[in-house]
C-alpha positions in Angstrom: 0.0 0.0 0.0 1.0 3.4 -0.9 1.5 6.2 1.7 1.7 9.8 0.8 1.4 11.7 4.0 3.7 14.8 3.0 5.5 16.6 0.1 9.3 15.0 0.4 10.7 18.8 1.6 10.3 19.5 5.4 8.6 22.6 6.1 8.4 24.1 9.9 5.2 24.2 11.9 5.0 27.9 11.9 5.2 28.1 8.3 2.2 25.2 7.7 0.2 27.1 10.6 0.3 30.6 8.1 -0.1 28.7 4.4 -3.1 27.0 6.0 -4.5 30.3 6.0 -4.1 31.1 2.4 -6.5 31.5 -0.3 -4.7 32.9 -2.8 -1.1 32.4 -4.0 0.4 35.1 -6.2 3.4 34.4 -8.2 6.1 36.9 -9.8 7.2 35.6 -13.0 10.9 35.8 -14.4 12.6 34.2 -11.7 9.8 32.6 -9.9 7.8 30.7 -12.6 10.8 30.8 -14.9 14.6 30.8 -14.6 14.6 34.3 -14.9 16.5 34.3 -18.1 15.1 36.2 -21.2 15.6 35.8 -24.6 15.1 37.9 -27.1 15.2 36.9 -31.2 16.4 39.0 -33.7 12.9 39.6 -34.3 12.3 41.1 -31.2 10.1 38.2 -29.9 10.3 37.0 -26.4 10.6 33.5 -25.4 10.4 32.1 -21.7 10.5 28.6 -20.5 7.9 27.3 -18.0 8.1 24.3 -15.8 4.9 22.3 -16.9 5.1 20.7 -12.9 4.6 24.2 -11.7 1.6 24.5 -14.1 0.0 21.4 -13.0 0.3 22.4 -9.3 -1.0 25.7 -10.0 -3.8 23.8 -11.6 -4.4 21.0 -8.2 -4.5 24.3 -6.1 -7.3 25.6 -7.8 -9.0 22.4 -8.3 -8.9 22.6 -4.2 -10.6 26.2 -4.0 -6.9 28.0 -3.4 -6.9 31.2 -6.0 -3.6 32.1 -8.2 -2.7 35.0 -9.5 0.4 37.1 -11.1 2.2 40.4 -10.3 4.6 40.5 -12.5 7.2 44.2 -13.6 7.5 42.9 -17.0 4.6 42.7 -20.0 5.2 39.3 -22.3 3.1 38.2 -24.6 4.2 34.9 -23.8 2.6 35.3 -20.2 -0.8 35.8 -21.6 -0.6 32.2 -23.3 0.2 30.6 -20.1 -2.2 32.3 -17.9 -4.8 31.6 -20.5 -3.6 27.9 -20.3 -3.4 28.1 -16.7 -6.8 29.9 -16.5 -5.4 32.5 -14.0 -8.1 34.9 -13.6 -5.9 37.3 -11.4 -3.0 38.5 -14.4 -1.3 41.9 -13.5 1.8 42.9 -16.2 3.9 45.7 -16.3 3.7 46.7 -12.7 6.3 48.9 -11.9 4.8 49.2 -8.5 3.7 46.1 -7.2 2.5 47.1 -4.0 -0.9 48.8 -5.1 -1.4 46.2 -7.1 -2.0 43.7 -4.5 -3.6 46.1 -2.0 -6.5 46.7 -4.8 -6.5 42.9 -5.6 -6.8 41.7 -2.3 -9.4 44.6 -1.4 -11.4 43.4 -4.3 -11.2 39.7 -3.3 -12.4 40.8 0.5 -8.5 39.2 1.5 -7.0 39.8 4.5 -3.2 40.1 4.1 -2.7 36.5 5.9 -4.9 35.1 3.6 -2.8 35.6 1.1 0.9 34.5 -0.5 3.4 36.2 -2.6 6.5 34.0 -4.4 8.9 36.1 -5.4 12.9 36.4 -6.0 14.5 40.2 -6.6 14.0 43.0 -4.0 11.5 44.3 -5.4 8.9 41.6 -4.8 10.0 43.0 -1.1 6.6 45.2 -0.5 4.2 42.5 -1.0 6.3 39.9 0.5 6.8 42.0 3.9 2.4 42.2 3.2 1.5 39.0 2.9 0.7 36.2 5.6 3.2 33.6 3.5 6.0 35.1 2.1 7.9 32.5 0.2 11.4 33.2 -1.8 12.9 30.5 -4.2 15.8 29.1 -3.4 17.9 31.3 -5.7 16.3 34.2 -4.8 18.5 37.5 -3.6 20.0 37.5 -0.3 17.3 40.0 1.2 14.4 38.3 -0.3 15.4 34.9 1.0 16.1 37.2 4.4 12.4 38.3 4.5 11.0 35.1 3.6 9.0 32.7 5.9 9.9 29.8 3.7 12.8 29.2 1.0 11.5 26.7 -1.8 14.1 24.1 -1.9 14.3 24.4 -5.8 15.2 27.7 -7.9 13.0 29.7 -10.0 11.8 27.2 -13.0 13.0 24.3 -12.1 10.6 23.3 -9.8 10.0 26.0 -7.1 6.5 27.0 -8.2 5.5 23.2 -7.5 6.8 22.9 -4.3 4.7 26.1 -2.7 1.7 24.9 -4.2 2.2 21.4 -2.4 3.2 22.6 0.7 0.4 25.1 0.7 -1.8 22.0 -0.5 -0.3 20.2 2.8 -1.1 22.9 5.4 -5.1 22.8 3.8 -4.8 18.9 4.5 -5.4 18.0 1.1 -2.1 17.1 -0.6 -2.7 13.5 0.6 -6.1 13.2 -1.0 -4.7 14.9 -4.2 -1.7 12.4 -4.6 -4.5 9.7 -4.1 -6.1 10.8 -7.3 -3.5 9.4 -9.4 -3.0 6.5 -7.8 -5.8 5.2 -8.1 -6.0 6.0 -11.9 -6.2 2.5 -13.7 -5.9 0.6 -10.2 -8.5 -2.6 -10.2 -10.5 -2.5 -7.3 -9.6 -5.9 -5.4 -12.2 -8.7 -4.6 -12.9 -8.5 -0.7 
């Protein structure tokens, strides 16, 4: 028999006590939900590579009732075909400031700041993550943002570190073991009693 009773990372009890709290997770993008690189053709067209396991935990969070959303500085085309795929409702680009930005999101949801989570890397995810209930940095992330961070995602930005605050956050809501269940019992038999 199979047991799944916690993401394979360890995460403190503090840290499960405030993402049990969260209804929505908000995610920068270049460095968070990508490695933070950019390339640029000839052409002038940007390319950015996602980690389809962060997708497909954004997508387990929402199937559980646990909003996502994105403040992100830059303005990509290429992020408006992965929030459509996604179907992230809550898509804010070229945000200078990203502070107001979440204060008028989270006033519009009815949020309270430790309802909410902010993933982030660079300093200037700072003003929402010093906001939020669950600040989270990836593991790559700048020395001050890892500093002001309840929780450092074992993995860096796009390799990985997207998944692993949408499990632990699935964890603290008691619902990660249930979720892991799903697939395994995809194709399983049932066995004569």
């Amino acid at each position: 028999m199979n047991q799944i009773l916690a993401p394979v990372f360890e995460v403190n009890p503090k840290v499960m006590s405030l993402a049990a709290k969260v209804k929505l997770l908000l995610f920068d993008v270049d460095g968070v939900l990508t490695d933070g690189r950019l390339v640029i053709g000839d052409d002038g067209l940007e390319f950015k590579a996602f980690n389809s396991r962060d997708g497909h935990g954004i997508k387990m969070l929402q199937r559980h009732g646990i909003s996502v959303g994105i403040i992100t500085g830059r303005t990509s085309d290429v992020v408006k075909h992965r929030v459509k795929d996604l179907q992230i409702k809550h898509v804010y680009q070229g945000c200078k400031e990203k502070l107001p930005v979440y204060q008028k999101l989270i006033k519009k949801l009815k949020l309270k700041p430790e309802q909410t989570a902010f993933v982030g890397d660079d300093v200037v995810d700072l003003p929402i993550m010093l906001q939020v209930g669950l600040a989270v940095a990836v593991h790559n992330a700048h020395p001050l943002a890892k500093q002001h961070a309840h929780w450092i995602t074992p993995s860096i930005g796009g390799y990985g570190a997207a998944r692993e605050a949408c499990e632990m956050i699935l964890h603290a809501h008691g619902v990660y073991h249930t979720e892991m269940q799903r697939y395994l019992a995809i194709g399983k038999e049932p066995t004569a009693g």
